[in-house]
Every structure is written in C-alpha cells, then in structure tokens.
C-alpha positions as CSV (number, residue, x, y, z in Angstrom):
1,X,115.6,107.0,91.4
2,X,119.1,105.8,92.3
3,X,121.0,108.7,94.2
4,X,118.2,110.7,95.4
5,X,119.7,109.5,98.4
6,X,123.0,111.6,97.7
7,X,121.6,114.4,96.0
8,X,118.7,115.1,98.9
9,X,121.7,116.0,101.7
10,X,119.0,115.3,103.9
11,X,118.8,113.3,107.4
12,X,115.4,111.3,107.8
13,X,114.3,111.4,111.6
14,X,111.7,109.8,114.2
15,X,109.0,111.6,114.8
16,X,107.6,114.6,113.6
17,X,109.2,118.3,113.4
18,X,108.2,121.8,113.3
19,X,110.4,122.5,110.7
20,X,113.6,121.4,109.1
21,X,116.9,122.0,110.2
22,X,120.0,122.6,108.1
23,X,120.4,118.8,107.8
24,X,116.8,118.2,106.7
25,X,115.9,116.1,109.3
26,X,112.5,115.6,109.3
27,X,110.5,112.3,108.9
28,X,109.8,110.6,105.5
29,X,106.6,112.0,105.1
30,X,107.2,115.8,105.8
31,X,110.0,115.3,103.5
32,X,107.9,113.7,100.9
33,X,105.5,116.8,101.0
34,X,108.3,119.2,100.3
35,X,109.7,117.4,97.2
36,X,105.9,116.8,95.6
37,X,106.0,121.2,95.7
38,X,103.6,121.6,99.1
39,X,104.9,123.9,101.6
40,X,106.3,122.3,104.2
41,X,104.1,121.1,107.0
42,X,104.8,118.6,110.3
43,X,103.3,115.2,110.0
44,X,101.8,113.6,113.2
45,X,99.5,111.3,111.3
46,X,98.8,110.4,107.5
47,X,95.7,112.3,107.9
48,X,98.1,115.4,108.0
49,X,99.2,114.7,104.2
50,X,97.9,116.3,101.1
51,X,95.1,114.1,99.2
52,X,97.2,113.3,96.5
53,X,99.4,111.5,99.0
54,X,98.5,107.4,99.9
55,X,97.5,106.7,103.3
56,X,98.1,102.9,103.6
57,X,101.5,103.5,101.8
58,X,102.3,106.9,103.8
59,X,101.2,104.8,107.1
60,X,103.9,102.2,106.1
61,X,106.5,104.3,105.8
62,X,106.3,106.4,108.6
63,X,106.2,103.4,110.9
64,X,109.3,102.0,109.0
65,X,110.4,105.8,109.6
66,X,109.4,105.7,113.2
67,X,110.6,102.3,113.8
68,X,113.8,102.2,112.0
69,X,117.6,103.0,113.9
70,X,119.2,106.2,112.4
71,X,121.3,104.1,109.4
72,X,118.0,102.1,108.4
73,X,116.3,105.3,108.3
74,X,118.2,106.7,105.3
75,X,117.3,103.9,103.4
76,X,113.8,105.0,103.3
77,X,115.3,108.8,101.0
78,X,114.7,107.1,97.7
79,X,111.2,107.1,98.9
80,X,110.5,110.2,99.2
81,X,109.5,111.2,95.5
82,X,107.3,108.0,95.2
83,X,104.4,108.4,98.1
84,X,102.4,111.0,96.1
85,X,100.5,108.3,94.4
86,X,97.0,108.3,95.8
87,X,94.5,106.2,93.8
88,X,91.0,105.3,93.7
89,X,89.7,103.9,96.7
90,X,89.8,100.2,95.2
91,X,93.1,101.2,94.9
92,X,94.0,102.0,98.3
93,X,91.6,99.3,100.1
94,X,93.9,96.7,97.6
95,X,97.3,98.7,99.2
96,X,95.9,98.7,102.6
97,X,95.0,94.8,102.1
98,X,98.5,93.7,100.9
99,X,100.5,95.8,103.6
100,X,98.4,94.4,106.5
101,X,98.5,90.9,105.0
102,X,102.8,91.2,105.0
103,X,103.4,93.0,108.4
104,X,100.3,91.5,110.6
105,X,103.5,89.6,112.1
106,X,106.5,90.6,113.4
107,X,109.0,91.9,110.0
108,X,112.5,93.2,109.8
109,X,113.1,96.5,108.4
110,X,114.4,95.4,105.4
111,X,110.9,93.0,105.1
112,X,109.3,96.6,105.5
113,X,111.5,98.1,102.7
114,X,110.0,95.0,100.6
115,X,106.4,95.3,101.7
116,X,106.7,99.7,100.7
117,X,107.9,98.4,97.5
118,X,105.2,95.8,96.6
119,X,102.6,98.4,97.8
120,X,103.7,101.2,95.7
121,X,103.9,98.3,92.3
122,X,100.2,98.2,93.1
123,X,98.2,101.0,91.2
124,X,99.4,104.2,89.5
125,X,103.4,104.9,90.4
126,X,103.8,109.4,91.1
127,X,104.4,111.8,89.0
128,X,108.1,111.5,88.0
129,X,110.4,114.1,89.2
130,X,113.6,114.9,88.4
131,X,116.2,115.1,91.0
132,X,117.3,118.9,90.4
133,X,113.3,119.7,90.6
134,X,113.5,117.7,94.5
135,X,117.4,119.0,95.1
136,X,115.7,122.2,94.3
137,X,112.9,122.3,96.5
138,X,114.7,120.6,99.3
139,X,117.6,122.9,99.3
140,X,115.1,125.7,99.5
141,X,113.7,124.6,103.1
142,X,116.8,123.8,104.1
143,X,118.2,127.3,103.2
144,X,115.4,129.1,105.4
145,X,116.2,126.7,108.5
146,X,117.3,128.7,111.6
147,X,118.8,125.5,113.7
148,X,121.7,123.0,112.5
149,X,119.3,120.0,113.2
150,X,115.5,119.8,113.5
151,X,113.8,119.4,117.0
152,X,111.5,116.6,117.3
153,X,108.0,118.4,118.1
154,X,107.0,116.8,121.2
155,X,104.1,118.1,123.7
156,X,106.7,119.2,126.3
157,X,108.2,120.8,123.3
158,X,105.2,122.7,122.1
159,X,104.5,123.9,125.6
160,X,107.5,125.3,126.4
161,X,107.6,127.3,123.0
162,X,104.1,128.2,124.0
163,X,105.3,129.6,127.1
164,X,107.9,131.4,125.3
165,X,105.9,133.0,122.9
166,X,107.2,131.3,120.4
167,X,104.9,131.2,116.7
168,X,104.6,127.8,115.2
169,X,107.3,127.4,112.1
170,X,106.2,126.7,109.0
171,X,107.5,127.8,105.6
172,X,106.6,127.3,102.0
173,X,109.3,125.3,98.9
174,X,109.7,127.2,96.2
C-alpha cells in the first residue's frame, strides 16, 4: 500500500465532481470507484457507491474527505484501494458501531485516519490490487479529462450547465 500515494498523481477534493480533471481531483470515494474497475460516477452520498463498497467505512471517509484542509486530504490516497470491502450486515452494523463509538465527540483528522483504520481491521480487508492495475485505471480517466482541474458539482453548477445545454459527464475506466 505504501506509495499509492505517488503513483496515483491524483488530487483528492471536497465535495463531489462531475468528472475528473487532469489532476484527478475528485473526492475519495469517486476515486475509490475508478480504481475497484467501475466507471466513473460523482458521489453525493454513500448511497451513490457500488454494493460491494462499505457504507459506514465510505461515510467515514468522505467526511474525513469533506472535512479535511487540502494537505490532510492527500493523506486519505492510500485509501482508496481499501473501501471496496462490503461485508455481511453483522459486519457492517459492527463497523458502523465502532466508528460512531470513536467520533461521537469532537476528533482531529489524524484521530479520523485512526478510526478509518480500525474500521477497515474489522471484517474482510478488499480485493488486493496492484498499483499498475489502479495507475492503470486512474491514468485512463484522467487521460479523457477535458479541464486541468475538476469542478466541484454544486446546484448553481448544475443549473448553469443546464442552461447551457450542457450533457452530464461521465465516462467509463478501462
């Protein structure tokens, strides 16, 4: 897992995004989609993720994501490959459990980056993948970006591209 973070070339943001820019930058969980193999889609909620995807743990991360300044927000890359670890519902009310128990109280992000990590030690880990597989599939969405940098879809956003004409983004990873 160590150096995803280098290999990725790609800038976590707040919020969620139509679709990549040349940079990446997208939130944890719309990357974490395009390096399990889906086609990339935005993330508003974790009800937006594929089933094999952990709610409580995809929940956590995208408030670390959310909440987190731009430098604590690249700390969440090596991440990325691990959130694809849905379990049995046991499994996930025991996630779901622990994470509330550890940030019912105010936490520090690096408490948060503690509490992702003892929630993902509970029940089965993800599929392993290498990181040429992820530099592959990241590289790809990159590659068919049209901007430099993503743009954060916000309702004022998605009303002016709706004025505009302007089709909803979203492309597939190789």
């Amino acid at each position: 897992m160590d150096g995803f973070d280098h290999i990725l070339n790609w800038n976590l943001k707040v919020g969620s995004h139509p679709f990549p820019g040349k940079d990446g930058g997208t939130c944890i969980n719309e990357a974490a989609i395009v390096a399990a193999g889906f086609k990339y889609q935005p993330v508003k909620s974790v009800d937006d993720m594929p089933e094999c995807f952990s709610r409580p743990i995809c929940r956590l991360a995208m408030r670390l994501n959310d909440e987190a300044n731009d430098a604590e927000r690249q700390q969440l890359l090596p991440f990325v490959t691990r959130l694809a670890c849905a379990d049995t519902p046991e499994v996930e009310r025991e996630r779901a459990v622990y994470i509330h128990r550890h940030t019912a109280r105010r936490f520090t992000f690096q408490e948060g980056l503690e509490v992702l990590e003892g929630a993902l030690a509970i029940g089965r880990d993800a599929d392993a993948l290498g990181p040429e597989t992820v530099k592959t599939r990241m590289d790809a969405v990159q590659g068919r970006a049209t901007t430099p940098t993503s743009i954060a879809d916000t309702p004022l956003f998605s009303k002016i591209k709706g004025w505009f004409g302007m089709a909803k983004q979203t492309e597939a990873a190789d």
